[in-house]
C-alpha positions in Angstrom: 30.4 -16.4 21.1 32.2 -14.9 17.7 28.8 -13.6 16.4 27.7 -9.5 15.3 24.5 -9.3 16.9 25.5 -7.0 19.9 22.5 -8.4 22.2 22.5 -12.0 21.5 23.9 -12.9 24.9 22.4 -10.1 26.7 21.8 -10.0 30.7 18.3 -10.9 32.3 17.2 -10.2 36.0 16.3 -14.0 37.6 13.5 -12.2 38.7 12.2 -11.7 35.4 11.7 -15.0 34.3 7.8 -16.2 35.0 7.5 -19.5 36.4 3.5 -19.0 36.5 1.2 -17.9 34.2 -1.3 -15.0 35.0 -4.7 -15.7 36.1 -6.1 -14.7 32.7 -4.5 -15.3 29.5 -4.8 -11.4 28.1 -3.7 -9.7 31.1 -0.3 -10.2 29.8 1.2 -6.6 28.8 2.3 -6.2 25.2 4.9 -4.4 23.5 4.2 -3.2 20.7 6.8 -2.1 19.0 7.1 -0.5 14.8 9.9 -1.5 12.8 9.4 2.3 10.8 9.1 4.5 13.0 11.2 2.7 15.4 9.0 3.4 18.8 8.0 1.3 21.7 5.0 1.3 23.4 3.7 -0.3 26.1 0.3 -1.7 26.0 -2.1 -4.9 27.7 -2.8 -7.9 25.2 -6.2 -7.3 25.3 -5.7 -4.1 23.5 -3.7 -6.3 20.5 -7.6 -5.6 18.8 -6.6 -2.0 18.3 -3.5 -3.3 16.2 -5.1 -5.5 13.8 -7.3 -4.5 10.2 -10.2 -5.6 8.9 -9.1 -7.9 5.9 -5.6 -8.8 8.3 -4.7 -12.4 7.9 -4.0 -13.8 11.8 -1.9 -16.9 11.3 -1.6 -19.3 14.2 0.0 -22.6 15.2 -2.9 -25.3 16.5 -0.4 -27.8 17.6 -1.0 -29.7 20.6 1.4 -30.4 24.0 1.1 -34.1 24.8 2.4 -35.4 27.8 5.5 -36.8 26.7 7.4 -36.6 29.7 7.6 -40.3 30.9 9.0 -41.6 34.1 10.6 -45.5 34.2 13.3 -47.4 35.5 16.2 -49.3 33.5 15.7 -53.1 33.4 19.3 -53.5 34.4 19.8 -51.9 37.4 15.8 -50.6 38.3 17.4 -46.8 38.4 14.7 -44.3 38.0 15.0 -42.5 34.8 12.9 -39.6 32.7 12.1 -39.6 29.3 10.9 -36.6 27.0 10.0 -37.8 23.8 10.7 -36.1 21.1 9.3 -37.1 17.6 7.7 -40.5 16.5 10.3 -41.6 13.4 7.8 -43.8 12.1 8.0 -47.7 12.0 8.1 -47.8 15.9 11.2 -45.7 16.5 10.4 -43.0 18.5 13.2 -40.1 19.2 13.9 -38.5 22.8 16.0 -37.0 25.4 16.9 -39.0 28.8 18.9 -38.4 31.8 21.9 -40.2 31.7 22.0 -41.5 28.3 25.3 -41.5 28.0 25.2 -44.8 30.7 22.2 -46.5 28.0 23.3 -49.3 25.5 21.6 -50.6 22.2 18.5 -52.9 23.0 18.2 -51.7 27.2 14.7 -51.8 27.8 13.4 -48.6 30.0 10.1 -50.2 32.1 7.0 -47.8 33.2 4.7 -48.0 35.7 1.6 -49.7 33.5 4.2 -52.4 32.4 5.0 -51.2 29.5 8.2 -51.1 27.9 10.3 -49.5 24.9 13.9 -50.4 23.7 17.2 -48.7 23.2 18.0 -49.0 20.0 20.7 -46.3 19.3 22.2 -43.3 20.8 22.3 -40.2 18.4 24.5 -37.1 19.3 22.3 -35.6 22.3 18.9 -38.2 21.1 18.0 -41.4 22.2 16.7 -43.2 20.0 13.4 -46.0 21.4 11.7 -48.9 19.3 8.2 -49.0 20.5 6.7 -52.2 19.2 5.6 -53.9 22.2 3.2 -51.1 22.9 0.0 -52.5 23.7 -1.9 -48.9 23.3 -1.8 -46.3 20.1 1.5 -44.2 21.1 -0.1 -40.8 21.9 -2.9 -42.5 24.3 0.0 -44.1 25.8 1.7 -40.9 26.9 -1.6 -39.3 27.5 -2.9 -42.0 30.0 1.0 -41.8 32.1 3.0 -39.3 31.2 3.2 -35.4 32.0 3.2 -32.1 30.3 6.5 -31.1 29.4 6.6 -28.1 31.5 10.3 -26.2 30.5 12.8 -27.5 32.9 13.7 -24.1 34.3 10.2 -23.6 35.2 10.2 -26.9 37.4 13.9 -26.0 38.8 12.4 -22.3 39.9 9.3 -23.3 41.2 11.4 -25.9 43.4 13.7 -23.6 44.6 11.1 -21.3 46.0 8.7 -23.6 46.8 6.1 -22.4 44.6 2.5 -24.2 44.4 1.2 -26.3 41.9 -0.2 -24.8 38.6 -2.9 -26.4 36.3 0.1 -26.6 34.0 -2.1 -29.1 31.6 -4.6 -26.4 30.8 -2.1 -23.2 30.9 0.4 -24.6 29.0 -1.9 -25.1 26.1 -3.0 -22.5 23.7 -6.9 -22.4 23.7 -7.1 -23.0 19.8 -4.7 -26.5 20.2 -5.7 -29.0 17.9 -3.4 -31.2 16.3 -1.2 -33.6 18.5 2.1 -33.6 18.3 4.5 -31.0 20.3 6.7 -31.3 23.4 6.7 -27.7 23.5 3.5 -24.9 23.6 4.0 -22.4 20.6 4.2 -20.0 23.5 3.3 -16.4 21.9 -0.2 -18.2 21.5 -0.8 -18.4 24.9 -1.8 -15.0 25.5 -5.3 -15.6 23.3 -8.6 -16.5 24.8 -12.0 -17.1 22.9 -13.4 -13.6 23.6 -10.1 -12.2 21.6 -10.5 -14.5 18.6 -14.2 -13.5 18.1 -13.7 -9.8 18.7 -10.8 -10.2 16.0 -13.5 -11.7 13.7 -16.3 -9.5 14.6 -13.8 -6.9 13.4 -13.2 -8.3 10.0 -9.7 -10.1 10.8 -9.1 -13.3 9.3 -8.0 -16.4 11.2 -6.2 -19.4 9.6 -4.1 -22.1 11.1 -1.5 -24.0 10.3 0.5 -26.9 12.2 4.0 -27.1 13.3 5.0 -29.4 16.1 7.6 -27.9 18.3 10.5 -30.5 19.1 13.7 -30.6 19.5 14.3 -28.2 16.5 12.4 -25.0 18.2 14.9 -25.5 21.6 18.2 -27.1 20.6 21.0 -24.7 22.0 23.2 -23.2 19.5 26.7 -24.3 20.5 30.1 -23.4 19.1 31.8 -19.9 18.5 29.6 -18.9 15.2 25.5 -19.2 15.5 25.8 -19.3 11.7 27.2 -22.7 11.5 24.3 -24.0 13.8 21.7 -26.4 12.0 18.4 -26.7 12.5 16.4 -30.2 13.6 13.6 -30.9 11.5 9.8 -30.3 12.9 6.5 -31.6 10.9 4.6 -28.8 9.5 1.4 -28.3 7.4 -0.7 -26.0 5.8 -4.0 -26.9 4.4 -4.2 -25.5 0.6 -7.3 -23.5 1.9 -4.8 -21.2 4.0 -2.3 -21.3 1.1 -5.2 -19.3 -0.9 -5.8 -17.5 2.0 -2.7 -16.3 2.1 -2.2 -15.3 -1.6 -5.5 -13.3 -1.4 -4.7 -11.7 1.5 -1.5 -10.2 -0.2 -3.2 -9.4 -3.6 -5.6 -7.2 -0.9 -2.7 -5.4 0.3 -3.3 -6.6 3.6 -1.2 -8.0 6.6 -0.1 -11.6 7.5 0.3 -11.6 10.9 2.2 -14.9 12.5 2.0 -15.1 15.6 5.2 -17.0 16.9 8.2 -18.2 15.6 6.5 -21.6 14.5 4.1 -20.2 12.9 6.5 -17.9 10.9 8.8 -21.1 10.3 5.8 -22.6 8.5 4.7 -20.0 6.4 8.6 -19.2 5.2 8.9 -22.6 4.7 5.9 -22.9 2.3 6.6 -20.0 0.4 10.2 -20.2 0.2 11.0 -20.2 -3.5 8.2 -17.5 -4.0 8.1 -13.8 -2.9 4.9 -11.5 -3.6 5.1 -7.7 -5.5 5.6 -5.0 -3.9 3.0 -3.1 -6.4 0.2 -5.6 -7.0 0.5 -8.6 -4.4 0.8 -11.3 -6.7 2.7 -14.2 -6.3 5.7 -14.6 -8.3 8.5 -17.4 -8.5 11.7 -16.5 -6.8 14.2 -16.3 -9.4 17.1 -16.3 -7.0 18.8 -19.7 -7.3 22.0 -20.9 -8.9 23.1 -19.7 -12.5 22.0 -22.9 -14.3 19.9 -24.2 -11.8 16.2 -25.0 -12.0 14.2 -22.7 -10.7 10.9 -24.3 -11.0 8.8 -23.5 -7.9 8.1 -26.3 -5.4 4.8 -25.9 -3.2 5.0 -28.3 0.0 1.9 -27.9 1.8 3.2 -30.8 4.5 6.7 -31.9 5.5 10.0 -31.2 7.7 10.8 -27.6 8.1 14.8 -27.0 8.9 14.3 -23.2 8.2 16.8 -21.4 10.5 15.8 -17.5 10.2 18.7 -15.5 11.1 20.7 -12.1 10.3 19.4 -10.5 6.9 16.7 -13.0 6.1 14.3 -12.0 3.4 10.7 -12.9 4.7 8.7 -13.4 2.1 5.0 -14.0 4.0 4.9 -12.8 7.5 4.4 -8.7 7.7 3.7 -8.7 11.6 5.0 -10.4 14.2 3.8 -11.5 18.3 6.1 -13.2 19.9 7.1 -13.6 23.5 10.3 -12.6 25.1 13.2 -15.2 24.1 16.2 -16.6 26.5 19.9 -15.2 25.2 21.4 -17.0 22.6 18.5 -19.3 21.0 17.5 -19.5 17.5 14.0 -17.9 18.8 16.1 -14.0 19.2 17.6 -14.6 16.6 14.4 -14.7 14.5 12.9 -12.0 16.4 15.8 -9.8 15.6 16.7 -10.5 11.7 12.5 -9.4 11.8 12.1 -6.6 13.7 16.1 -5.4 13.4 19.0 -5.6 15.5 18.8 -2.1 16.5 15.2 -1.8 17.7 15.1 -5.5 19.3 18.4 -4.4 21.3 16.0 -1.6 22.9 13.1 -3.3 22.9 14.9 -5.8 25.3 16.8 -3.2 27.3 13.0 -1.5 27.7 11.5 -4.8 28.4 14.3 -5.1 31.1 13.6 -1.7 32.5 10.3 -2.2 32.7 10.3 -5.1 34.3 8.6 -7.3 31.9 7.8 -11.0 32.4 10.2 -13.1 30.1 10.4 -16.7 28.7 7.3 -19.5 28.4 4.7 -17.9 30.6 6.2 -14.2 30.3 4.6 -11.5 28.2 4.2 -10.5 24.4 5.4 -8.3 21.7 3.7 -6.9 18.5 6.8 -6.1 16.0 4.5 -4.2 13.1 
């Protein structure tokens, strides 16, 4: 790949990839690791407490995995086929990924085991794209009552190959603070969190907001081609209630840290705040004054939408001031964010330590704090 971040393809051990979560959530270790005075330190999750303030703003994702993995058979020819639906498009189309689409044509129904069926209505670059109409149930309660829980395919391929058990993948692959419906994919630095961690956060003064960003197609589409730069971005709904937007505002004017956890989260609040920045003196929120010669620069606050954000090289973050994350595959859009964050030159480290030190990577691997 022509690109200049020295570790974006880096080298991982298979045996560092976790196909299994840990038995409890915060017995993950934790990396914390400080942008200033460029350390590393290796900690437990449980101990993230000792990293946060009183007055610290914890920002995290409450979206919810469905089970939109779907198995059917093609009308024509009864060949078993699976589904992972992506996003609902609204008026009954319904975006998603399938196993030999490129075989599909425009109106093939795909049949499921309760009888239902959806319709091919048009193939779109790697996307299928499904009319829904003759569903007889509400879409979600559909997938909930047949489908499965996405689990990452590499997860399923691993667990094969070594003939791993079963995990309660349902509850595991679900942060405990999931909410709103909507993702095909667990905002995965929020796994880590269980109950006893929130409420010692608030006991110790840290606030706790949420906002919603449903991981699709956007979060894990590979970046392809010889320059990352020219990759773009799919859309995933987002929205912030304008209770956390004041939240937010306030905690700056404190002097106080916004804390994201995960690159969704992060997404979301960049995304709101993009055509503001706060001062570096007082904390107050100012218009960005950085567009076009001639060009309005009124500021536009969109508490709900489709974010496209793709955070990369020098990006100036204007809301998040701390960062947990998880450890990300080579060459995604997820290390890429970690690193224009944290810095090329400390994230290169940090993964080489991480390496070293024999952390677990990927979906159900272990965190880092980047303060």
């Amino acid at each position: 790949m022509n690109n200049k971040n020295p570790f974006f393809d880096y080298q991982l051990p298979e045996e560092l990839i976790a196909t299994q979560p840990l038995d409890e959530r915060d017995t993950s270790r934790l990396m914390v690791v400080d942008r200033k005075k460029q350390t590393i330190t290796d900690q437990c999750f449980k101990n993230i407490i000792d990293y946060l303030d009183a007055g610290d703003l914890l920002v995290l994702n409450n979206t919810k995995v469905i089970k939109a993995k779907l198995k059917g058979v093609r009308e024509k020819n009864k060949k078993e086929v699976e589904v992972l639906f992506l996003n609902d498009l609204g008026d009954y189309q319904l975006s998603g990924l399938i196993k030999g689409a490129s075989r599909l044509k425009p109106n093939e129904k795909i049949l499921f085991p309760d009888g239902s069926t959806i319709v091919v209505d048009e193939k779109k670059d790697e996307e299928v794209i499904f009319n829904y109409r003759s569903l007889k149930k509400e879409l979600f309660s559909w997938m909930e009552s047949i489908g499965e829980m996405p689990v990452p395919p590499y997860i399923e391929k691993k667990r094969k190959e070594s003939n791993q058990k079963e995990y309660d993948d349902p509850k595991r692959y679900q942060t405990v603070f999931a909410k709103e419906k909507g993702s095909v994919a667990a905002p995965t630095a929020g796994l880590h969190f269980t109950e006893n961690i929130l409420d010692d956060l608030r006991k110790k003064g840290v606030e706790i907001a949420t906002v919603t960003l449903h991981v699709g197609f956007g979060t894990f589409k590979p970046i392809r081609g010889e320059d990352y730069t020219e990759h773009v971005m799919e859309p995933e709904s987002y929205e912030m209630s304008q209770t956390v937007f004041k939240k937010i505002i306030e905690t700056k004017k404190e002097g106080k840290r916004v804390v994201a956890v995960g690159s969704t989260a992060t997404r979301t609040l960049e995304t709101v705040f993009k055509d503001f920045c706060f001062s570096k003196n007082s904390g107050e929120l100012l218009q960005d004054n950085q567009g076009k010669e001639g060009e309005s620069t009124a500021p536009r606050i969109e508490l709900s939408g489709k974010s496209s954000l793709y955070i990369y090289g020098e990006y100036d973050f204007k809301v998040v001031d701390s960062l947990i994350t998880n450890f990300h595959f080579p060459k995604t859009t997820l290390l890429l964010l970690v690193s224009s964050f944290a810095g090329e030159d400390i994230t290169g480290k940090a993964y080489d330590h991480a390496v070293k030190e024999k952390y677990r990577f990927f979906s159900y691997g272990d965190a880092m704090l980047i303060v």
